[in-house]
Structure formats: structure tokens, C-alpha cells
N, C-alpha and C positions, 0 to 999 in steps of 0.2 A: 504494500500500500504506500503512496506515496504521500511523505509529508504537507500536514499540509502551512505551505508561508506564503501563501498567498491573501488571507484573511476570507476565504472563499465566505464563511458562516456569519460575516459581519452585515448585520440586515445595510450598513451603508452604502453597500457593495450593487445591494439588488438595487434598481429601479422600479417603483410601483409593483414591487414584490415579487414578481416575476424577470425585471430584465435586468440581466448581469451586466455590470458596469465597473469594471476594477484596471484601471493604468498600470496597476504594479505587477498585474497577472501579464504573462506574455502568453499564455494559452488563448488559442482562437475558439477550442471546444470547450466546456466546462457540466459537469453536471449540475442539473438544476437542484434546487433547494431541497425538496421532496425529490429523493435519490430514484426511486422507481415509476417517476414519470419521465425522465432519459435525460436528455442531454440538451441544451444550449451555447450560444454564439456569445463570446464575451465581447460584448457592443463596445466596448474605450478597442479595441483591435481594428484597423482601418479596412483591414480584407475582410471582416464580417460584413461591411456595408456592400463589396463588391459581389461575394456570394450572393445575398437576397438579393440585390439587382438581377443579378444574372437568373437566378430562381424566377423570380418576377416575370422578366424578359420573356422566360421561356415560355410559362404559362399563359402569359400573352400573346405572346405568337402563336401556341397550339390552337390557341381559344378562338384567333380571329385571323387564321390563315385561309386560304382561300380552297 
């Protein structure tokens, strides 16, 4: 198990209790608060914004291809 020195369990960390926001983390995955509802995007990580873009992107374009 890996230690943890990220302060991962510090509610100042989550935003609006679900979205992970920690600068000191260098992890782009993180589990979420409640462990066995999986995993999340640590949002202060710059390439978290470009994955959901790309997410986005994509499901946009399935939705409204021709």
C-alpha cells in the first residue's frame, strides 16, 4: 500500500465533496473519497482538463456525426 503524503483525506482537498483538487498531488488518477465507488481525475493536474475535453469531443462527435 502506498503511503499516503499527499493529504489525499483532507476534506480541503475535495471540491464540493466530490472533486479532487490537491497541487501537491502529482497523481492525475486518485481514488475517490468512498474507496469502492473507483477512481477520479485530480483537477489542480493540467492533462485532467485535456482528457475530459477529449472525452467530450468524442461523445460529441458520435452523437452528431453524420
Amino acid at each position: 500500500m502506498m503511503k499516503k503524503d499527499f493529504e489525499h483525506d483532507n476534506p480541503l482537498n475535495w471540491k464540493w465533496g466530490s472533486i479532487y483538487f490537491n497541487r501537491k498531488d502529482s497523481r492525475l488518477i486518485v481514488r475517490k473519497r468512498t474507496e469502492w465507488l473507483g477512481w477520479t481525475f485530480n483537477f489542480a493536474h493540467p492533462t485532467s482538463y485535456l482528457i475530459m475535453a477529449l472525452i467530450f469531443a468524442y461523445v460529441f462527435y458520435r452523437i452528431y456525426q453524420a
